[in-house]
C-alpha positions as CSV (number, residue, x, y, z in Angstrom):
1,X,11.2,5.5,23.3
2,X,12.8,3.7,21.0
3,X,12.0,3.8,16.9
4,X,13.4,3.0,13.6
5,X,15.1,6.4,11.5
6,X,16.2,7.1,7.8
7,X,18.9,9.3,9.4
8,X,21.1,9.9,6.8
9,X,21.1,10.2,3.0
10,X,22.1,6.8,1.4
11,X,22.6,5.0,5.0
12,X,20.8,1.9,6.5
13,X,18.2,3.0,8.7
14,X,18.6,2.4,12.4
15,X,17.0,1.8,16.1
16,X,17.3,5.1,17.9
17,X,15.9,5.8,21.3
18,X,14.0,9.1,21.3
19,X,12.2,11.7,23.5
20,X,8.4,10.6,24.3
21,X,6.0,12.5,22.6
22,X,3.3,14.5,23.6
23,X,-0.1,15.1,21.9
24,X,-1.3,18.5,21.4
25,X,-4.1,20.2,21.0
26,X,-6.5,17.7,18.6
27,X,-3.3,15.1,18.5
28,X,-3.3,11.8,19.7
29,X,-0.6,9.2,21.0
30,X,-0.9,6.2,20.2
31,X,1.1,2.7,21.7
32,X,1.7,0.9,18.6
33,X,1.0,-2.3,18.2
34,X,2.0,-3.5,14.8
35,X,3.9,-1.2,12.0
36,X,4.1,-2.5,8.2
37,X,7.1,-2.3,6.2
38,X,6.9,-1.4,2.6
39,X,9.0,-0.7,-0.6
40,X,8.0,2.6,-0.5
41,X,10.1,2.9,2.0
42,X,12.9,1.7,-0.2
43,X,12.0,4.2,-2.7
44,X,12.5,7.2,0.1
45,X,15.3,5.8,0.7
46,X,16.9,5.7,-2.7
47,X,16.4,8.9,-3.2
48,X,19.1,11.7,-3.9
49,X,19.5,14.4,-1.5
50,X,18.4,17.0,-4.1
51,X,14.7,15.0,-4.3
52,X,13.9,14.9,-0.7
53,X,10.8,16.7,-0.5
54,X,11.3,16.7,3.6
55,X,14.5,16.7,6.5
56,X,15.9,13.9,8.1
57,X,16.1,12.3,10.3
58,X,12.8,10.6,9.5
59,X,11.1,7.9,11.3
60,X,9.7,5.4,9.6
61,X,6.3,3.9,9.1
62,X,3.2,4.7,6.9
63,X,1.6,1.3,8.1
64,X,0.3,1.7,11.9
65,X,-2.0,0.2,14.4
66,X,-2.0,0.8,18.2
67,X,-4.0,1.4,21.2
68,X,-4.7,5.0,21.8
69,X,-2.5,6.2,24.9
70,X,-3.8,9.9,25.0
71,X,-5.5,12.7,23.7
72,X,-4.3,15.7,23.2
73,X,-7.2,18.9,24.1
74,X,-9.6,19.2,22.1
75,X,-9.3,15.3,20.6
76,X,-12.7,13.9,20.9
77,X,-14.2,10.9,19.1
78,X,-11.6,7.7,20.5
79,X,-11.0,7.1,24.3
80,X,-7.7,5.8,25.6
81,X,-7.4,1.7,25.2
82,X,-9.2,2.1,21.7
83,X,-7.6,-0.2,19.3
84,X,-7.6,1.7,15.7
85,X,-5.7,1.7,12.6
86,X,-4.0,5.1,11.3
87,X,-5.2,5.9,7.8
88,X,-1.9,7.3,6.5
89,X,-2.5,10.0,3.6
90,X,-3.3,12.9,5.8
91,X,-4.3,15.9,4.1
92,X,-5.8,19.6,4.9
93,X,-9.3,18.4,5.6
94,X,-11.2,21.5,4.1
95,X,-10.3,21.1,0.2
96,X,-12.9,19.9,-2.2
97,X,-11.1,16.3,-2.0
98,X,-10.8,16.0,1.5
99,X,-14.9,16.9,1.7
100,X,-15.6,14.0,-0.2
101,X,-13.3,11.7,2.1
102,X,-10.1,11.8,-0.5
103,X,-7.4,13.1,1.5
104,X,-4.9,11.4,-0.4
105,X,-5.8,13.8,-3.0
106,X,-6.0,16.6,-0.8
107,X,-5.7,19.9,-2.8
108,X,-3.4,21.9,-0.3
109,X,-0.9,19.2,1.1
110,X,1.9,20.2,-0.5
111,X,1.2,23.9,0.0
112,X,0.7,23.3,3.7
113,X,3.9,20.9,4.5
114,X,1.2,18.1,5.2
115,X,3.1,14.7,4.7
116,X,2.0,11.2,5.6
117,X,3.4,9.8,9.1
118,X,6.8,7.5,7.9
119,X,6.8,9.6,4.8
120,X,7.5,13.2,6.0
121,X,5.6,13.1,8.8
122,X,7.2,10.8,12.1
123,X,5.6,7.6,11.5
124,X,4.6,4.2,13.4
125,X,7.7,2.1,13.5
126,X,8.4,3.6,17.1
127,X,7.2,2.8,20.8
128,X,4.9,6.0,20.3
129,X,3.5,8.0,17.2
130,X,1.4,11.3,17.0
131,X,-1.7,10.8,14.8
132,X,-2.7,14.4,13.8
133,X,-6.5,14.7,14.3
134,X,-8.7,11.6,15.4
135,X,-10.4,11.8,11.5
136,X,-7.4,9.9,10.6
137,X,-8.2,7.3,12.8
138,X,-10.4,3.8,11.8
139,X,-11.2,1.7,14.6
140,X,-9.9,-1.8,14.5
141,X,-13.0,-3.6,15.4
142,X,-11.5,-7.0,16.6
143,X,-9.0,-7.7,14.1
144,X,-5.6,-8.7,14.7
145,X,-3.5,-6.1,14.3
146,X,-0.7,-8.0,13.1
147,X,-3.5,-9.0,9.8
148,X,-4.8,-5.8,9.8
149,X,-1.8,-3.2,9.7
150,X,-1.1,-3.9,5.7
151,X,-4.5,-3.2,4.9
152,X,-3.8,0.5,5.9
153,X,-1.6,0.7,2.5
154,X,-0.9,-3.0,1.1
155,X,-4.9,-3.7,1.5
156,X,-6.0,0.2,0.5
157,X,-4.1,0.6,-2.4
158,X,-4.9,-2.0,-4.3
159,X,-8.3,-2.2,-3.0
160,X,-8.7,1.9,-4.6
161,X,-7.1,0.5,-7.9
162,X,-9.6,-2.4,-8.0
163,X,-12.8,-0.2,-7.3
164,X,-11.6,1.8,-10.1
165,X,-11.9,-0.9,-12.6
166,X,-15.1,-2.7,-11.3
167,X,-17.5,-1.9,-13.9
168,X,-15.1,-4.0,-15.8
169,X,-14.5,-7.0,-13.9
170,X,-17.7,-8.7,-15.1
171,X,-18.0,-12.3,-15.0
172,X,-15.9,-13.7,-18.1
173,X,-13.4,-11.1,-17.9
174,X,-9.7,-10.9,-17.1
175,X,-7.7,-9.1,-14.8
176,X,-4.0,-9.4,-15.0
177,X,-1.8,-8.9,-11.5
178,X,1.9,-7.7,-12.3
179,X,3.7,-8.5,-9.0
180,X,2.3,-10.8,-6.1
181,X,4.3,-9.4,-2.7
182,X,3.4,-7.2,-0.3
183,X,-0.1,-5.6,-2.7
184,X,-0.2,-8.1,-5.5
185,X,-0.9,-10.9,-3.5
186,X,-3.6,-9.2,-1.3
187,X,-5.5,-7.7,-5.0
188,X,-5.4,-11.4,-5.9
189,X,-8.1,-11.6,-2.9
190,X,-9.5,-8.2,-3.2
191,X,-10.5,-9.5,-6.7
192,X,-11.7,-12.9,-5.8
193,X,-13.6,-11.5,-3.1
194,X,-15.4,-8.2,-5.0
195,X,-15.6,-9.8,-9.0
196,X,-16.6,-12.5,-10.8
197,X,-12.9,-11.8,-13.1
198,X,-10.1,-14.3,-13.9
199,X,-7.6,-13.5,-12.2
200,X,-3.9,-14.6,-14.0
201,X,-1.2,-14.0,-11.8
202,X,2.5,-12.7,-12.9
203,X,5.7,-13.0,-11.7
204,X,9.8,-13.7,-11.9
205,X,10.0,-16.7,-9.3
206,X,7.8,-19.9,-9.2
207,X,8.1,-19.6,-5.3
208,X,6.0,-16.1,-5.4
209,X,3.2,-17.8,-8.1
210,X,2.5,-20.5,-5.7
211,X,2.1,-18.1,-3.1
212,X,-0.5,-16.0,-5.9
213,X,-2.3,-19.4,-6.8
214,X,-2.5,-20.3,-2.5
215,X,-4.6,-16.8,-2.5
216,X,-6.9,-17.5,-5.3
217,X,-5.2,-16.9,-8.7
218,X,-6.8,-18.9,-11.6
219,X,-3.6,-18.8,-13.2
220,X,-0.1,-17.9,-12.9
221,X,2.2,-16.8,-15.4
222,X,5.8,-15.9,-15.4
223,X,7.1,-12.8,-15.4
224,X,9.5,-12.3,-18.5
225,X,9.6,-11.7,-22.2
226,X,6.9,-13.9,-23.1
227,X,4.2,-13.2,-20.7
228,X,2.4,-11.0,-22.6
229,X,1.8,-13.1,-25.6
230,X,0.8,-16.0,-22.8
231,X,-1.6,-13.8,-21.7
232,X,-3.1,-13.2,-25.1
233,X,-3.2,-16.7,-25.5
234,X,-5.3,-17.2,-22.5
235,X,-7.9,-14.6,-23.6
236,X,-7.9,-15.7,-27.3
237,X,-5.9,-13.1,-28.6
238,X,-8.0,-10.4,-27.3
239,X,-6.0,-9.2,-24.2
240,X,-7.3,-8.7,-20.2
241,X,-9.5,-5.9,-19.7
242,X,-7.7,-5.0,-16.6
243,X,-4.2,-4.9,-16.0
244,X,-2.8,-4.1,-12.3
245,X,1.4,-3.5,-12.1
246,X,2.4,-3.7,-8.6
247,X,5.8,-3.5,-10.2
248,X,5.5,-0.4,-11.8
249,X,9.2,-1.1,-14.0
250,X,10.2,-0.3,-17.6
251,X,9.7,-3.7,-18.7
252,X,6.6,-4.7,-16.5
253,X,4.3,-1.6,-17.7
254,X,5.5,-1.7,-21.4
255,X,4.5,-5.9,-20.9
256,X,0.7,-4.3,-19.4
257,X,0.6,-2.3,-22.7
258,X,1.5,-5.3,-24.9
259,X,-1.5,-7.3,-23.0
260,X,-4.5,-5.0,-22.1
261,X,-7.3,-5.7,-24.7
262,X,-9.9,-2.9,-26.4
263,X,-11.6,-0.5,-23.6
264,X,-9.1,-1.8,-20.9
265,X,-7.3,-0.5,-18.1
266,X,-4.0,-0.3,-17.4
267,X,-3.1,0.7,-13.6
268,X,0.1,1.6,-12.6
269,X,0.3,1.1,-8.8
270,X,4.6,0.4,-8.2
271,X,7.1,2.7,-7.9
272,X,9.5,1.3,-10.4
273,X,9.7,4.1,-12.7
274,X,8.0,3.2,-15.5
275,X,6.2,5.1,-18.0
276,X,3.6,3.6,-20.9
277,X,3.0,6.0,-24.3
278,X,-0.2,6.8,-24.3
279,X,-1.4,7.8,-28.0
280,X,-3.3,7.1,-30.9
281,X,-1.7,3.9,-32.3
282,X,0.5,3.5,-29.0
283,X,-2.1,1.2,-27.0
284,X,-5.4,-0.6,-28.1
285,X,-8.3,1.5,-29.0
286,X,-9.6,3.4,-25.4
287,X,-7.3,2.1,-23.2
288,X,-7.1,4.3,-20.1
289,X,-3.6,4.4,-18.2
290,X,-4.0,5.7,-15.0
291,X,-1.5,6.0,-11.2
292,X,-3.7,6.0,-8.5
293,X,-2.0,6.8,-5.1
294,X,-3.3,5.1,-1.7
295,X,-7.3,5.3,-1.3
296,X,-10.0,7.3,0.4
297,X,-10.8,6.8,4.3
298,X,-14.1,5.6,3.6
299,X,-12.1,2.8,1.6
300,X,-9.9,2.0,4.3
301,X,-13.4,1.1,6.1
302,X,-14.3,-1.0,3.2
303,X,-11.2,-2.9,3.3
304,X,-11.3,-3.5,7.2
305,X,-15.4,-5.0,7.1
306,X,-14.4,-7.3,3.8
307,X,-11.1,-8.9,6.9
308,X,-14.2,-9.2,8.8
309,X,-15.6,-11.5,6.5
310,X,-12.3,-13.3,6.3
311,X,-11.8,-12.5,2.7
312,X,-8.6,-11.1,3.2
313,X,-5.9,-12.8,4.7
314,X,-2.4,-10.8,4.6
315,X,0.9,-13.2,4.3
316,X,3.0,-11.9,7.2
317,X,6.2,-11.9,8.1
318,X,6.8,-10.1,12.0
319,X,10.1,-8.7,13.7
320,X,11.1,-7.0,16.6
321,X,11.8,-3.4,16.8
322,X,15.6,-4.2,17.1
323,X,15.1,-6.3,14.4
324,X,13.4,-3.8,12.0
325,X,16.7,-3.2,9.7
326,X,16.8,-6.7,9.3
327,X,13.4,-6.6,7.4
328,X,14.2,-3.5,5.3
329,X,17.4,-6.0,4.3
330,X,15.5,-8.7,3.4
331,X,12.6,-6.3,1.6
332,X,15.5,-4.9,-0.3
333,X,16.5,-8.2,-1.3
334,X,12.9,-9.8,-2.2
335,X,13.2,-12.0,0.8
336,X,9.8,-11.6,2.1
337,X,7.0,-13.4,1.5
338,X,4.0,-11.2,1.8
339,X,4.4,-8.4,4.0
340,X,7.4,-7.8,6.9
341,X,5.2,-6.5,10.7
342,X,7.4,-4.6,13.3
343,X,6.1,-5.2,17.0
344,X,7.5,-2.3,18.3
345,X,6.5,-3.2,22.2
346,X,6.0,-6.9,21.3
């Protein structure tokens, strides 16, 4: 089969053609349909030798949908032609977090050499993947996969970082979203869909706030020195009582801290490295700081029955498999509008 590797530290990743796998006993091989590409990707790939947590070569992928192919013994649950979506932070299953459905805060991952498929684990930018136990496995339930395959990260993660924040997301509130690509614009929805919140909309290009105020932004504000002190002037000086940063840099998170009001949230979601103080004095009375990572299965189910209703409608971007490095360029470059698809058999 043929599927896209981080093969090297530093280098572009590439099509390679590789053995077909197998499932084994509770596995399951899936034909995949649609893979997402994502920054955190990027991030993997940026990393020094010395902080790779895992060997390479790696295949890419933490965003899959497919049809199953076929089960490995034991594998019970899915039949082969089920359409499903892989729900990508495996974990150990037995933990106290992975009782309550939270495998992406699975207790014994680490211990174990658990990783997600595409980050550790071989993932779904290939002909073929191995899904490790049919619990990690939603089905599709007529949606496109091409629509659905962000939800599995780019719909679940923010979707988690909303639900976090709901009790305060009550009708004359705001919620600021740092960042409208591949997450931000898809929270715009997520919030427009599950509150009753403003919804003000930051970023560095006036091409990416028209695609923020297209998905439902009340308003849109640019990105730079200023923005916080715009925001403060659309609340009246008090500040938003959420703040989401799908950017996750120096500047974006210390603009969050300069623009979250009394009681509010500040939620760190990208991978850019940045850090806020938290401290008496250092933010507004109570604010809470947190870094969720992905979401809960039972969330992934959530995310898929609200694209039922049509409330969610991922911006996409789609490329072949021989193609894929292509969209990693133009990722790398903030090039993509919304989310870059690979069809690895389309």
């Amino acid at each position: 089969m043929k599927a896209l590797q981080y093969r090297a530290v530093g280098a572009a990743p590439e099509v390679v053609t590789l053995p077909d796998p197998e499932p084994g006993p509770g596995q399951v091989l899936l034909k995949i349909t649609a893979a997402g590409v994502c920054h955190s990707d990027i991030a993997v790939m940026s990393l020094p030798a010395e902080q790779l947590s895992f060997p390479l070569p790696l295949t890419l992928g933490h965003e899959g949908v497919g049809t199953v192919a076929a089960l490995g013994a034991g594998a019970e649950g899915f039949a082969v032609g089920d359409a499903v979506a892989v729900y990508g932070p495996w974990g150990c299953g037995s933990c106290s977090s992975c009782a309550q459905g939270k495998e992406n805060y699975c207790l014994r991952a680490a211990e174990l050499g658990i990783r997600p498929p595409g980050l550790g684990a071989p993932g779904a930018i290939a002909e073929y993947m191995i899904v490790d136990s049919t619990r990690h496995l939603v089905p599709l339930g007529g949606l496109d996969p091409v629509r659905a395959v962000p939800l599995t990260d780019a719909g679940l993660t923010p979707y988690h970082a909303v639900k976090r924040s709901l009790p305060k997301l009550v009708p004359g509130s705001t919620v600021v979203v740092v960042g409208t690509g591949g997450l931000g614009h898809v929270a715009i929805q997520i919030l427009r869909a599950t509150t009753a919140a403003r919804v003000v909309a930051l970023d560095v290009t006036e091409e990416k706030l028209a695609l923020a105020r297209a998905v439902g932004a009340h308003e849109t504000v640019l990105s730079d020195a200023g923005a916080a002190a715009a925001v403060r002037e659309l609340t009246g000086g008090r500040g938003a009582e959420v703040v989401l940063d799908f950017v996750g840099a120096p500047p974006t998170v210390t603009a969050a801290g300069a623009m979250v009001g009394v009681e509010g949230d500040v939620t760190i979601v990208g991978l850019g490295g940045g850090t806020l103080p938290v401290g008496f004095g250092a933010l507004p009375y109570e604010v809470s700081v947190a870094s969720p990572y992905w979401g809960t299965r039972a969330e992934l189910i959530e995310v898929l029955d609200l694209a039922r209703t049509g409330a969610i409608d991922v911006h996409t971007e789609t490329y072949t498999l021989d193609d894929a490095p292509k969209a990693y360029e133009r990722l790398h470059e903030g090039r993509v509008n919304g989310r870059a698809v690979i069809l690895p058999n389309g």
